[in-house]
N, C-alpha and C positions, 0 to 999 in steps of 0.2 A: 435519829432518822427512822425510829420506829413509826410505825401508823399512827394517824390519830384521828379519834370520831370526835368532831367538837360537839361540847355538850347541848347547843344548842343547834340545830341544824341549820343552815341559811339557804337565803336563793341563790339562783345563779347569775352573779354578778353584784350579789351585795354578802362576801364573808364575813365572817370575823372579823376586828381589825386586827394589822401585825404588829408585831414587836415593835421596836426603834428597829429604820431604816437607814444605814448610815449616809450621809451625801452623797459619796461618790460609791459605784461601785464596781469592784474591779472588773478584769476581762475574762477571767474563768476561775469556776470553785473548783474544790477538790471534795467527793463525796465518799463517802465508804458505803459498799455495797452489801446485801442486798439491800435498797431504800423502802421494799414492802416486803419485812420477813416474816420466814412462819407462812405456807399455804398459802401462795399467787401465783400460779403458773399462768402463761401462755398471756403477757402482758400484750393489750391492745392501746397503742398509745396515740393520744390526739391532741391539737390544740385548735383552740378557739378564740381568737383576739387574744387577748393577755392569761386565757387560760389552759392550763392542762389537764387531762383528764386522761386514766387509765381504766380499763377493766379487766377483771381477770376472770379465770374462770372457778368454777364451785363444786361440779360433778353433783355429788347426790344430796349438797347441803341445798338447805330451803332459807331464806328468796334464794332467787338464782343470779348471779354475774353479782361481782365487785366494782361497783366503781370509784375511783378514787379521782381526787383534785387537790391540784396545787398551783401553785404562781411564781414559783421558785425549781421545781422539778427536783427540790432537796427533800421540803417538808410537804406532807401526802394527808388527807382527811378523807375520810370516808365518806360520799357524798349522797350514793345512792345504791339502793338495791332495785333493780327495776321492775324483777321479774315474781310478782309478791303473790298473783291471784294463780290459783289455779286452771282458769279459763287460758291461762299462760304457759302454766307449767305445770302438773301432772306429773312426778317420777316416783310414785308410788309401787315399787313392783320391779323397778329398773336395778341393776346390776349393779353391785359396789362400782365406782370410779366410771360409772355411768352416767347418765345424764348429763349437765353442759360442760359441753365441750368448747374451747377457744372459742369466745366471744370476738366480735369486731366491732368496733364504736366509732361512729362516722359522724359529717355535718358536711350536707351539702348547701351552706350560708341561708338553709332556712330554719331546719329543724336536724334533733339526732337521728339517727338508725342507728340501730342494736341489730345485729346478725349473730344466732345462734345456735345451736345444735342442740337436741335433746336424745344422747344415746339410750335408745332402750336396751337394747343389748350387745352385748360384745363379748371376747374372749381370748386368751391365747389358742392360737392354733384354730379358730373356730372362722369356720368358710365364711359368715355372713354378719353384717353389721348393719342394725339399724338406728339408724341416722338421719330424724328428720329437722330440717334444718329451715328457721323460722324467720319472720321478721318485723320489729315493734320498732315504734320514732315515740317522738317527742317534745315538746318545744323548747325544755327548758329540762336539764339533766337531773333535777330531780324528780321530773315527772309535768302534769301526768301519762302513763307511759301505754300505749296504745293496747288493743290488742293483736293479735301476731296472725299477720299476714304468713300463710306456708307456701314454702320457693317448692325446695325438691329432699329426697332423702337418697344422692347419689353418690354420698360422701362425706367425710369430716371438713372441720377449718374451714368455715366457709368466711367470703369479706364480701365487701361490697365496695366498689370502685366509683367515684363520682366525678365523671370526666367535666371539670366545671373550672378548670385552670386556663389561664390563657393559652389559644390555639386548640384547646377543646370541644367539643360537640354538645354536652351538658348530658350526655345518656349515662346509665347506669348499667352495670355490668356485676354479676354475681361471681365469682368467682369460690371454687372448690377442690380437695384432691379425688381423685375419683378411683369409688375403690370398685377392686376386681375379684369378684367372688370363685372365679373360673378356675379348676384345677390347671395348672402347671404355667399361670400365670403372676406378674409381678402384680401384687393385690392393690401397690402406691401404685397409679397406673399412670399417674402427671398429674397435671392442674387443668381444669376447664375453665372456661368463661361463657357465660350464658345473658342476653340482655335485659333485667328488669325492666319491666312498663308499669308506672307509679299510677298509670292512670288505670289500668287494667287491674291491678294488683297482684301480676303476675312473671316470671319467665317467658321471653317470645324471643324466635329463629330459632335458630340451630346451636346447637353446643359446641363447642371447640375447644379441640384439647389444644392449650395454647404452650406448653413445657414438659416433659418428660423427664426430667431433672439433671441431673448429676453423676458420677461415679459413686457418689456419698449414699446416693437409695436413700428409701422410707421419706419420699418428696412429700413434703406438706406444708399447710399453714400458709398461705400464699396472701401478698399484700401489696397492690402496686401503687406506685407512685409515678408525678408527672412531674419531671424535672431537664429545662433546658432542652425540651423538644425529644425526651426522650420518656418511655414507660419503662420503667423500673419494677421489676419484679423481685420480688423478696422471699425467700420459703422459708422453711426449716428443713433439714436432710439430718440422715444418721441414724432415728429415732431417739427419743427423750430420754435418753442416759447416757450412759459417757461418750458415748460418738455422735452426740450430739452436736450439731453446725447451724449456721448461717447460710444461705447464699444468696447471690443476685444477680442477676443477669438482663438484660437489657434489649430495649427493640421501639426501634420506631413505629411501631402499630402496636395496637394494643394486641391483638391476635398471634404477634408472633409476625416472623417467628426470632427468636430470642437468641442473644450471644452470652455465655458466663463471664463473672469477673476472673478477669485473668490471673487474680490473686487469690482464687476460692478456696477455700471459704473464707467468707470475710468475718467471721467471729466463730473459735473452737477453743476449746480447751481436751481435746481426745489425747494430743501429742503430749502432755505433760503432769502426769495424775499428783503432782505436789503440788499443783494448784489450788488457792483455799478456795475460790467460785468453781464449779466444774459443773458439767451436764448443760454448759451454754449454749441454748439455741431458742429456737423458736420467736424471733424478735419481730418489731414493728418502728418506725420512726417515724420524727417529726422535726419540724425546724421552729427554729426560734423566730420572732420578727422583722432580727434583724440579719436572717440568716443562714445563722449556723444550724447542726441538725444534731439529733438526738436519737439513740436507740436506745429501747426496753429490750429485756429477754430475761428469758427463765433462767432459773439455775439452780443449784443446787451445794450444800455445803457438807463436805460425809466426815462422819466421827475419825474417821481413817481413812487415808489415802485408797479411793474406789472401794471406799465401807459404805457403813450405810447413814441414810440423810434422816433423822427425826423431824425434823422442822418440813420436810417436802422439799417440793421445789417450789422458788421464792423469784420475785423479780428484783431485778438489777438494772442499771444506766449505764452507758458509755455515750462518749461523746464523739464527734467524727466530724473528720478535716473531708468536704467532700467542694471542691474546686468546679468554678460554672464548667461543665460541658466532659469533665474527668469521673473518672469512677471513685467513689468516696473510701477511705480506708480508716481505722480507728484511732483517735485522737492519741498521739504517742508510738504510733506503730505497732506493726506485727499483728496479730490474730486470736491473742489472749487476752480472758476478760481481766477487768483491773479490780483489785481489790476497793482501790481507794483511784475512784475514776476521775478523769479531770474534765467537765461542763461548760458550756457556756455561764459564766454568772449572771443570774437574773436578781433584782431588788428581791432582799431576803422574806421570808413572807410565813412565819410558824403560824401552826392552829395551835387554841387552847386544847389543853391534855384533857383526856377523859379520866373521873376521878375512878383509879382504881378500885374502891366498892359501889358496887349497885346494891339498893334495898328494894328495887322493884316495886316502884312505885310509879303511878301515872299508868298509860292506857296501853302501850305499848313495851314490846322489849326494847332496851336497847340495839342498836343496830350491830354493835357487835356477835351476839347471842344468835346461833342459828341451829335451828332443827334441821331433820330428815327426812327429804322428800317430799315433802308437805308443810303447808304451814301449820305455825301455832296454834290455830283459833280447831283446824282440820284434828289434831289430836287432841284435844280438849285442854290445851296449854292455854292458862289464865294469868292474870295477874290479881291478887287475893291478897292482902294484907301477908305479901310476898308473893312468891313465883311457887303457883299451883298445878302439880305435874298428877292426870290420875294414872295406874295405873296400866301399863298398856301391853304390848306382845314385849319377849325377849330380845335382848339387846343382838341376836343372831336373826331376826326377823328383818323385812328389808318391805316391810310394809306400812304399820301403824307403833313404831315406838315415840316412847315420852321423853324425849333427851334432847336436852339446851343444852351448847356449846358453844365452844369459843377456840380460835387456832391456838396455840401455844406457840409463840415470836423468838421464845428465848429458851435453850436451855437450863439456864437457870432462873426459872419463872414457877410458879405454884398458885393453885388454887383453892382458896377456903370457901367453907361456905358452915350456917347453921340449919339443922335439917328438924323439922318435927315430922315424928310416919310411927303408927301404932299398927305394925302389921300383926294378923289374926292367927296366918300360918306361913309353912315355908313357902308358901306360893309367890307370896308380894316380900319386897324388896326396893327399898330404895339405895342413894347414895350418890356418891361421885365415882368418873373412871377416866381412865385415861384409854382415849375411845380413837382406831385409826377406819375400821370397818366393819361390817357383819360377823366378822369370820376371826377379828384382830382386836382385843380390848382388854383391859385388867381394869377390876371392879372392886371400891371398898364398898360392900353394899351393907344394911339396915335391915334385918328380917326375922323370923321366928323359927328356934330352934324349942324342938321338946324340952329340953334337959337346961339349957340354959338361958329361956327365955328370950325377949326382946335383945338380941345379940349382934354380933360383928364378925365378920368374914372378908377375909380377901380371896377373889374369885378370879379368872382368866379365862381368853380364849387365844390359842395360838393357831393358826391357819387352818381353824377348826377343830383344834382339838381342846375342849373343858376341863380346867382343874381351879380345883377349890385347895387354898396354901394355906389353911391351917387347919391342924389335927381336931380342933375342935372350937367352936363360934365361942364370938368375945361377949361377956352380960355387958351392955352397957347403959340396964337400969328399966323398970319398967316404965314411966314415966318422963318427963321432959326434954328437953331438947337434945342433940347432938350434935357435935363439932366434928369437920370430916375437912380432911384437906388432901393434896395429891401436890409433891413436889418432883420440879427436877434439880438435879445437880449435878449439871457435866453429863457424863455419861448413863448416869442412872436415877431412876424415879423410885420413888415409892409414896407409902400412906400415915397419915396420921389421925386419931380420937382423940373427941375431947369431952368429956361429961358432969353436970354438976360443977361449970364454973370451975374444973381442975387445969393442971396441965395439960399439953400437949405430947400425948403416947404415941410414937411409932406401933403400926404395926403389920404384920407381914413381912415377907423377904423384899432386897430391894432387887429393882429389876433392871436388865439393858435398855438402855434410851431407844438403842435402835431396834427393838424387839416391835417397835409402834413404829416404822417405816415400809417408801414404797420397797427397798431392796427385801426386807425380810417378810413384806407381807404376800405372797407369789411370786415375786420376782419382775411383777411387771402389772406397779399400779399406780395411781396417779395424785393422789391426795397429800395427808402429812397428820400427823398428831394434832387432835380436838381435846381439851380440858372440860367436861361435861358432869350436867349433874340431870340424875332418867332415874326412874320409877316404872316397876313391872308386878302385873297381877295378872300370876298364868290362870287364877282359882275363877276371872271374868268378873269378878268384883269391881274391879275398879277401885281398889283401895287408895285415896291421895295422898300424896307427900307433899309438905310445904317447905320451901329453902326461904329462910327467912332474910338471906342476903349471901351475898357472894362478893369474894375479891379476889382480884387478879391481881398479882407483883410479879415483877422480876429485878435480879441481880440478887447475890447471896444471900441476903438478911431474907 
C-alpha cells in the first residue's frame, strides 16, 4: 500500500495496465492504513468517472501539491506535481513549514481546479499570517496546469465548491477559515464563503462567515458537499495534533446557517492515545459510483504512545455507511480511525513499482526527488552523467540550497548513494543527511580538513543548535569516489562509508528517529523526515558534487 511513481508516466484515462482482475469482486476490502505514508498531510480527495485522485500538501518542498491517482482507492501513483514554474510558486524566503498549505482538487465536469495557499510567513504566538491563496485548472491532471489566478490572502484551507449537482445553480463559491489577527480575539474566527466569477477571474458580493465551529476550536480546513438536498460542511477542529477531529454539520443553504452532527465529532482519536493512527483529522470525501462514500484524513503514527511521529503526518482511508437523507457515520462504528479500514471494493487495479535505484539519467528528476523552495533548474540542479548539485548556501539557509530529497515512507528504509566532490577547503561539503528543516538535520558530509585531508564528518543541527560528532574528520582518500548511506532502523538512524570498492563502515553515533519530527522540531511543525543528498560552498565557489546514483530500500535487509 505504499505509493508508487510508475515508471513511465501516463494520461489521464490511459494508465498502465493492472494486474489480473479477478471475475468477480467482492463488496468491501479491508486496507491497512496510512495508504500514502511518509509526509501527506491534509489529503484532498476527489473522483472523476472511474478515477480517484488525491492531493496533498508540501509546505516548503519544490514542485508544489501531490497528486496522487488510483482506481481501486488501495493502490495510489503519483500522477502529477502541478505546481512546477515559478511564475506559480515562489517560496524562496518563506518560513520552514511555510508555503503550501492544504490544497483542494476539484472538477466541475469540465476541467480541474487546484486551490492553494502559499504561506509566507507564520509563527507560534505570532499575531499575523500571510496567506495568499491562489488558483490554477487544467484539463487533464497531468497538466498543462494554468497559471494562478489570486482569490484573497484572508486566511488558510481554502476549497472551492461547485454547486453543479442536481438542484444546484452551477456558481462557485471560495470557501476559507478566516483568521483574526486582533488581540484578545479567537484568531480561527469560522469559515467564510465568498462567490467566484470564472468569467471575471475574481471573488464578487460579499463574504459570509457561514460557521463558527464547535467546542472542539481551531475550526479549519472546510469542504462542502451536496448530498440529498442538503450542503454538508466538513472542517477539521482541535488543531493538527492530538486533539485533532473531524466535524460536520449541515444546512440547507449553502450560507448557513448550519446544524452539527449530533455525534461530533465524526472521526477523533484525542479519547484514546494506544491508538496506532492518532492526530486524525483534517479529511475530505467522495463516493464511489455506485454509492457508497469514502474519507481521506491526515494522521499520524508516534514512536510512543503521544511521542513523537518521524514519518509526519501521513494519509489514511475509512470508509462510511452514510444512508439517503441521514447523517453518515464510519463504516464499523464509533469515532476511531481503523488501522485496517474496511472500503467499498472497487476492481483491483496496482501500478508498476518504481525501480528502487535511480542513475539519473534522461532530462528530468524523477518525480519522487524534490528540492527547496525553488526549482531544480532555479539552483543550478542538473542532470550530468548523474545528478549534478553545485555548491550553494548552508543547509540552515531557507533561500538558495542544493538539496534533492525524497520523504522517508518507512522506518526501516535507507538511502545509498555514490558521490564524486574534490573539495579545496573547509568551506564546500557535500553528502547525504537526514534533512527535517532549516534549523533540524544530521549531515554525513564530504569536505576538507588540514590535517587529514579530503575527509568525513558527521555533522548536526538541533533546533538550531550546530554540533559536529566526531573528535576528528574521517580520511577517506584523495581521490575517487565515495559510498555514503543514511539508515533507519526502528527507532534510530544513522551513517555509513564506503571507499575504494571496500566494505561498508558505520560511522558516527546513532541517533533518535524522533530527533527529525514535527513533535521535537518546535513543537508545532508540519512536514516529516526527507532522505537527501546537497552540496554547500560557503567560499562562493560553487564547488560541484556529483551523486552518481542513488537507492532507496526499505524493510530490514
Amino acid at each position: 500500500m505504499t505509493d508508487t511513481l510508475a515508471a513511465t508516466q501516463s494520461t489521464a484515462g490511459t494508465p498502465p495496465a493492472p494486474a489480473t482482475v479477478p471475475a468477480t469482486v467482492p463488496a468491501t476490502v479491508t486496507v491497512t492504513n496510512p495508504v500514502l505514508p511518509g509526509f501527506h498531510p491534509d489529503p484532498s480527495l476527489l473522483r472523476v468517472g472511474q478515477d480517484y485522485y488525491l492531493a496533498t500538501s508540501t509546505f516548503q518542498w519544490y514542485p508544489g501539491v501531490a497528486i496522487y491517482h488510483s482506481r481501486d482507492l488501495v493502490h495510489w501513483r503519483l500522477a502529477a506535481r502541478p505546481l512546477s514554474r515559478l511564475s506559480q510558486l515562489d517560496m524562496r524566503g518563506n518560513a520552514d513549514s511555510g508555503g503550501i498549505w492544504a490544497p483542494c482538487l476539484s472538477h466541475d465536469g469540465e476541467q480541474f481546479h487546484l486551490i492553494y495557499t502559499d504561506v509566507k510567513s507564520w509563527g507560534i504566538n505570532e499575531p499575523f499570517k500571510d496567506s495568499h491563496n491562489y488558483l490554477v485548472t487544467a484539463p487533464e491532471i497531468e497538466g498543462p496546469w494554468s497559471e494562478p489566478v489570486y482569490l484573497n490572502s484572508s486566511g488558510f484551507d481554502p476549497s472551492l465548491f461547485h454547486d453543479v449537482a442536481e438542484g444546484g445553480d452551477g456558481r462557485k463559491w471560495l470557501l476559507n477559515m478566516l483568521w483574526d489577527h486582533r488581540a484578545g480575539r479567537n484568531p480561527f474566527a469560522g469559515i467564510v464563503a465568498q462567490e467566484y466569477s470564472p468569467a471575471e477571474g475574481r471573488l464578487v458580493g460579499p463574504r459570509t462567515t457561514i460557521f463558527t465551529g464547535t467546542h472542539l476550536k481551531v475550526t479549519e480546513g472546510p469542504h462542502v458537499y451536496r448530498k440529498d438536498g442538503w450542503y454538508y460542511l466538513l472542517t477539521a477542529e482541535g488543531g493538527t495534533s492530538w486533539e485533532h477531529a473531524v466535524t460536520l454539520a449541515r444546512s440547507r443553504d449553502l450560507l448557513g446557517p448550519y446544524e452539527v452532527h449530533p455525534h461530533n465529532p465524526l472521526l477523533t482519536a484525542v479519547d484514546d492515545p494506544g491508538l496506532p493512527i492518532q492526530k486524525s483529522g483534517h479529511a475530505s470525501l467522495t463516493d464511489t459510483p455506485d454509492g457508497r462514500w469514502v474519507m481521506a484524513h491526515l494522521c499520524g503514527r508516534p514512536l510512543t504512545p503521544r511521542g513523537e511521529c518521524p514519518l509526519g503526518r501521513e494519509t489514511a482511508v475509512q470508509g462510511l455507511d452514510w444512508p439517503e437523507g441521514e447523517w453518515p457515520r464510519l463504516t464499523g462504528g464509533g469515532h476511531h480511525p481503523a488501522l485496517h479500514a474496511t472500503l467499498p471494493a472497487l476492481p483491483p487495479h496496482p501500478w508498476p513499482e518504481v525501480p528502487a535505484r535511480d542513475d539519473f539519467r534522461g532530462e528530468a528528476l524523477r518525480p519522487e526527488w524534490l528540492t527547496l523552495r525553488a526549482p531544480a533548474a532555479e539552483l543550478g540542479v542538473r542532470l550530468e552523467d548523474g545528478l549534478v548539485l553545485p555548491g550553494r548556501e548552508a543547509l540552515m539557509s531557507r533561500h538558495h540550497v542544493a538539496l534533492v530529497g525524497r520523504r522517508l515512507q518507512s522506518l526501516h528504509g535507507r538511502l545509498r548513494t555514490e558521490l564524486s566532490f574534490d573539495p579545496r577547503d573547509f568551506q564546500q561539503m557535500a553528502g547525504v543527511c537526514a534533512y527535517y528543516d532549516s534549523r533540524n538535520w544530521v549531515y554525513a558530509r564530504v569536505s576538507r580538513d588540514e590535517a587529514a585531508g579530503r575527509a568525513l564528518n558527521v555533522t548536526s543541527c538541533e533546533n538550531g543548535v550546530y554540533r559536529e560528532h566526531l573528535s576528528h574528520d574521517v580520511p577517506v582518500g584523495e581521490s575517487g569516489r565515495v559510498g555514503l548511506e543514511v539508515r533507519y532502523s526502528g527507532d534510530t538512524f544513522g551513517f555509513a562509508y564506503q571507499v575504494a570498492g571496500g566494505g561498508w563502515t558505520p560511522v558516527g553515533p546513532e541517533f533518535s528517529a524522533g530527533l527529525l519530527s514535527d513533535e521535537h522540531c518546535g513543537g508545532l511543525s508540519f512536514t516529516g523526515t526527507f532522505l537527501a543528498l546537497t552540496c554547500q560552498d560557503l567560499s562562493g565557489e560553487r564547488r560541484e558534487a556529483t551523486f552518481h546514483w542513488a537507492e532507496y530500500t526499505e524493510g530490514d535487509a
